[in-house]
Backbone as a printed PyTorch tensor [residue, N CA C, xyz], in Angstrom:
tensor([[[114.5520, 107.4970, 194.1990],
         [114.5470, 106.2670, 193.4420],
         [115.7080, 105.3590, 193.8580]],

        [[116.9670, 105.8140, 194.2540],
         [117.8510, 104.9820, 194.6140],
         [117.8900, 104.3120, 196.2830]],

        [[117.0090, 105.2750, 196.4080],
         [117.0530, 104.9880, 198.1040],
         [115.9990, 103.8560, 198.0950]],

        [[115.1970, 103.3780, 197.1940],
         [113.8460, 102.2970, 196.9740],
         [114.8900, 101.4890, 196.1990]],

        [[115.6230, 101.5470, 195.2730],
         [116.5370, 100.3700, 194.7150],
         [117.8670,  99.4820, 195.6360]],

        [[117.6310, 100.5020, 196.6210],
         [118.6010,  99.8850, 197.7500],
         [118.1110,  99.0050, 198.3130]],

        [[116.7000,  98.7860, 198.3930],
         [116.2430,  97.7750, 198.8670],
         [115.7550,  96.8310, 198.1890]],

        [[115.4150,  97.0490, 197.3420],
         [114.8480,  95.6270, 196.2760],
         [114.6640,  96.4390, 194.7990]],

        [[114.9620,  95.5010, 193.7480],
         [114.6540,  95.2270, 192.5850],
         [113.2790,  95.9360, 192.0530]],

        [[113.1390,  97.0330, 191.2160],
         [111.4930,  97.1970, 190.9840],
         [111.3550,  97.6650, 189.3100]],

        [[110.0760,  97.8040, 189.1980],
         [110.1650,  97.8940, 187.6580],
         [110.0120,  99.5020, 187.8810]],

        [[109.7260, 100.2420, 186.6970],
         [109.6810, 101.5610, 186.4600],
         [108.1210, 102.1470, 187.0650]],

        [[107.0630, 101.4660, 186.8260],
         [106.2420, 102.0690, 187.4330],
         [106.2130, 101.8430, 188.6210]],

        [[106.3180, 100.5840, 189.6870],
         [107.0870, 100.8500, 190.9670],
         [107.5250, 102.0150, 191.3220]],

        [[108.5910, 102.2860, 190.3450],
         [109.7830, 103.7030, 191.0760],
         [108.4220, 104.6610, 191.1690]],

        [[107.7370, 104.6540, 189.7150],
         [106.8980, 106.2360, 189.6630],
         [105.7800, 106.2390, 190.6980]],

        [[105.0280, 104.6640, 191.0870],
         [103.5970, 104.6440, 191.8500],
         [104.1890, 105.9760, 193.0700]],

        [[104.9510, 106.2240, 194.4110],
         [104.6030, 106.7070, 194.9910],
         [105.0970, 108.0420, 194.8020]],

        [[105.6490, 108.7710, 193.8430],
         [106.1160, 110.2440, 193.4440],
         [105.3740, 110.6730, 192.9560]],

        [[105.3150, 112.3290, 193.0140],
         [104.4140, 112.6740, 192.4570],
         [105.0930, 113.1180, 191.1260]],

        [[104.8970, 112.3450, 189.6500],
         [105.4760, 111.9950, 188.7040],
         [104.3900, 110.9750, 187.4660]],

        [[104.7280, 111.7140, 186.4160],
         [104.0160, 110.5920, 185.5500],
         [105.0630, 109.1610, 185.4530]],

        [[104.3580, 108.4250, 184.4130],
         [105.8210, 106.9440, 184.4380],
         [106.6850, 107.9170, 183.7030]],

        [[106.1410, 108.7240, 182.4470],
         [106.9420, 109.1110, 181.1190],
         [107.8930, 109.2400, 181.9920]],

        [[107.9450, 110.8090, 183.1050],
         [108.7350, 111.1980, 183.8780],
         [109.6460, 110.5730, 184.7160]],

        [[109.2820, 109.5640, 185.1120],
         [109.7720, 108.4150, 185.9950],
         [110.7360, 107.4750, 184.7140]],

        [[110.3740, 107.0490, 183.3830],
         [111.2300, 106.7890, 182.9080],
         [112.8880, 107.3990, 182.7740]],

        [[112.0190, 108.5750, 182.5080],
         [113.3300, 109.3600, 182.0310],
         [114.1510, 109.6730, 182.9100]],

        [[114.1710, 109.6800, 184.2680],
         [114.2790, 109.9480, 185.5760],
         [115.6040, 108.4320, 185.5510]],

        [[115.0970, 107.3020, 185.1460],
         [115.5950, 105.6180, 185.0110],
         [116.8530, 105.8410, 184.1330]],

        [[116.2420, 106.4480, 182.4780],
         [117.5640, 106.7780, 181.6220],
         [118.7240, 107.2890, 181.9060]],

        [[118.1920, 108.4230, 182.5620],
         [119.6450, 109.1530, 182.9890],
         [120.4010, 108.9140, 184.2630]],

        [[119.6270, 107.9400, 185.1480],
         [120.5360, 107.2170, 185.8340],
         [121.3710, 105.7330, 185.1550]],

        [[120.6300, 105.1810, 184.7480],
         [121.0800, 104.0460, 183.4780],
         [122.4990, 104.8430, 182.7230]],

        [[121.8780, 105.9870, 182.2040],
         [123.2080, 106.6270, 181.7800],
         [124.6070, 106.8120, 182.3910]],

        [[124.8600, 106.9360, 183.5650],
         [125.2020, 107.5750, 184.3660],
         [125.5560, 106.0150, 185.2960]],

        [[125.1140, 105.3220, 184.9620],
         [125.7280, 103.7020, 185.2600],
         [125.1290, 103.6510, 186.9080]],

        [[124.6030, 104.3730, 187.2590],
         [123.4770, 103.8180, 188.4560],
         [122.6000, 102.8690, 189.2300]],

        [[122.3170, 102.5740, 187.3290],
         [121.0170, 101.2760, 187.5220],
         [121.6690, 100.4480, 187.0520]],

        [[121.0850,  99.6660, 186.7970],
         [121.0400,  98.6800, 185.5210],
         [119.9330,  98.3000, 185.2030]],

        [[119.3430,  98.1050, 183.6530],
         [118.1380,  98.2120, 183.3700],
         [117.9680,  96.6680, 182.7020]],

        [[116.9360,  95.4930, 183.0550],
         [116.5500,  94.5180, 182.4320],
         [115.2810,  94.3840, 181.8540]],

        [[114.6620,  94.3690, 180.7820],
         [113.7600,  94.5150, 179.9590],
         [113.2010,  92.5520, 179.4550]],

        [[111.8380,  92.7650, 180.0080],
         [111.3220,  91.5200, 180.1360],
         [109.8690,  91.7540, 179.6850]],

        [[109.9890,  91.4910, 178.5120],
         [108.3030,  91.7840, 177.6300],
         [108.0520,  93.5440, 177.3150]],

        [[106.9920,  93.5030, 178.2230],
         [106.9400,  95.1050, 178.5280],
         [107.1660,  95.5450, 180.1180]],

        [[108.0100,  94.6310, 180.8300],
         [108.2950,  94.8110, 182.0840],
         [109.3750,  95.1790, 182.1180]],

        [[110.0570,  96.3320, 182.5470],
         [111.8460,  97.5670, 182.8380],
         [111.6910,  96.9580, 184.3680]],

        [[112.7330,  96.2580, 184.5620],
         [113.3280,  95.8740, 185.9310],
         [114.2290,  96.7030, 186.4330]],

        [[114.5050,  97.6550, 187.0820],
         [115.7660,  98.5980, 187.3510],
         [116.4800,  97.6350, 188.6520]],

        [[117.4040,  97.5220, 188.9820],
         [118.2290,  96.9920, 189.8130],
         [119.8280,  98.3260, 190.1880]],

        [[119.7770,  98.7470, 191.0640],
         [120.9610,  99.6910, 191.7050],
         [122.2430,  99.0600, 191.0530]],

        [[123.2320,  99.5650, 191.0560],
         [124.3190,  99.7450, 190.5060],
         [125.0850,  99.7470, 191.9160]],

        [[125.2400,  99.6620, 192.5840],
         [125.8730, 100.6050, 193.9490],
         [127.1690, 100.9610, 193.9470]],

        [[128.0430,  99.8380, 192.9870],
         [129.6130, 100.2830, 193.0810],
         [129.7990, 101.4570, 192.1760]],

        [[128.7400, 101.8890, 191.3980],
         [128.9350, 103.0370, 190.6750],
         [129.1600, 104.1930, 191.7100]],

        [[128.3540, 104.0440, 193.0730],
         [128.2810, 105.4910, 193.8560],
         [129.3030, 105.0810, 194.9600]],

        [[130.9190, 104.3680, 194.6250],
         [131.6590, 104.6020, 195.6080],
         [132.6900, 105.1330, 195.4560]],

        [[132.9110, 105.6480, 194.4500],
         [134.1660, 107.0340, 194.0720],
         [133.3320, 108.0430, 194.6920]],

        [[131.9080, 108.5510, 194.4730],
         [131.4780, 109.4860, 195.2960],
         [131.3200, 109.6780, 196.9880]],

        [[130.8880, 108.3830, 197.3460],
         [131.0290, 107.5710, 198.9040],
         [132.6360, 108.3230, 199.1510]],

        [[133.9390, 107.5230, 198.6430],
         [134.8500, 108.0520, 199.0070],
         [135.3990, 109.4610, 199.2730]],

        [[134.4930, 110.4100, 197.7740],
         [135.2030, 111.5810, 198.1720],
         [134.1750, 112.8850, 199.3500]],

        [[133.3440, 112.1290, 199.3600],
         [132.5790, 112.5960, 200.9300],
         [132.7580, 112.6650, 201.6640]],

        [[133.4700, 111.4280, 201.8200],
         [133.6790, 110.9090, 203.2810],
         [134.9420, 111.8280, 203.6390]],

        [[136.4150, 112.1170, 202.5530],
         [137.4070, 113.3740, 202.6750],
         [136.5450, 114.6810, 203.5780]],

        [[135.4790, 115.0280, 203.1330],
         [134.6260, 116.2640, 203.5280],
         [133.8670, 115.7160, 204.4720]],

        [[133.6120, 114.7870, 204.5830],
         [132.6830, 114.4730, 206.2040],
         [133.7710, 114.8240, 207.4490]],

        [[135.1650, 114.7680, 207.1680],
         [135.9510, 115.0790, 208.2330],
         [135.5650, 116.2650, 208.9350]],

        [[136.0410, 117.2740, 207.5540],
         [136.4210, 118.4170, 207.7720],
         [134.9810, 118.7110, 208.1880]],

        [[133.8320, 118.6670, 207.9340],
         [132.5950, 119.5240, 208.1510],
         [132.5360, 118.8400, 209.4960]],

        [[133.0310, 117.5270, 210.0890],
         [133.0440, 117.2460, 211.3150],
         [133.6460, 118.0840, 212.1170]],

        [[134.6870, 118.3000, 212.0260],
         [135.0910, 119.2920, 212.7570],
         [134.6020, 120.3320, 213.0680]],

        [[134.5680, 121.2590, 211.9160],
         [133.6870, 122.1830, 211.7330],
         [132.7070, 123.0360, 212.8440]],

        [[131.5550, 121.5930, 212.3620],
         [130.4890, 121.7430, 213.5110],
         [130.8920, 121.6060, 214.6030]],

        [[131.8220, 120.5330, 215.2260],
         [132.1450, 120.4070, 216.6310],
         [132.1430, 121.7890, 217.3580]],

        [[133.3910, 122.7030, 216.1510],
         [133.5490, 123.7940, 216.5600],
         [132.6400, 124.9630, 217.2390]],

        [[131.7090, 124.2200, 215.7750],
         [130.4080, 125.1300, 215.8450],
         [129.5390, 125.1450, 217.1590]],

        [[129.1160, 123.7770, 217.4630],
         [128.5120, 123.0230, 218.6100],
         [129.5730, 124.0360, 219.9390]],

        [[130.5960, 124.1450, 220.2510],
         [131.5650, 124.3190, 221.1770],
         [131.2150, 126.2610, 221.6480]],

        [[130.7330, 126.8010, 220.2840],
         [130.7690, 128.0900, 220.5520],
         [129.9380, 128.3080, 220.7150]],

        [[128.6300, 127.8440, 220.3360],
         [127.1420, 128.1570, 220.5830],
         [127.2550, 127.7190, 222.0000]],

        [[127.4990, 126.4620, 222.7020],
         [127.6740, 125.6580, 224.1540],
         [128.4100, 127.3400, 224.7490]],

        [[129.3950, 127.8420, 224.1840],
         [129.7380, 128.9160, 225.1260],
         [129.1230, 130.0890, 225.1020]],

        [[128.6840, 130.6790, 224.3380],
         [127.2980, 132.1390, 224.3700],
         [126.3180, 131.0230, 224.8430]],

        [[125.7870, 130.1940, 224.7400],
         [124.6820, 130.0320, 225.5460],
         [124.6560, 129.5430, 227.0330]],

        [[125.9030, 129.4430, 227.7360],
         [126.3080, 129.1490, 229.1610],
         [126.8270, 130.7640, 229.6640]],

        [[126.9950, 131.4510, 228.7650],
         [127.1890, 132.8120, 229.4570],
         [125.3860, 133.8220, 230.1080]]])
């Protein structure tokens, strides 16, 4: 759902049409990101507009990116030793 709000604006059954999900499910799916300050939710008749939040997910962005180092490395390592049992 956030990866479809990254790109445009949609209402709730939007999010649910291509999951395999009822709306109920797909609502509630909306709430607890709404909760959780994700979305933001605009309510227009009986139309739920969800719109992304995005600065909500950059304390998490940041502390990834700490661990994208290290697992960079990591693998390099990883990549480096497999490259040597498989050249032997």
């Amino acid at each position: 759902m956030l990866d479809r709000l990254a790109a445009q604006d949609l209402t709730i059954g939007a999010l649910a049409e291509p999951l395999p999900m009822s709306f109920a499910a797909a609502s509630k799916h909306v709430l607890v990101l709404e909760r959780a300050n994700l979305i933001d939710r605009t309510v227009d008749g009986r139309q739920h507009r969800c719109r992304l939040h995005a600065a909500a997910l950059e304390p998490a962005d940041a502390w990834l990116r700490c661990y994208e180092r290290y697992w960079t490395s990591r693998l390099d390592a990883l990549e480096d030793l497999i490259g040597r049992s498989h050249d032997r």
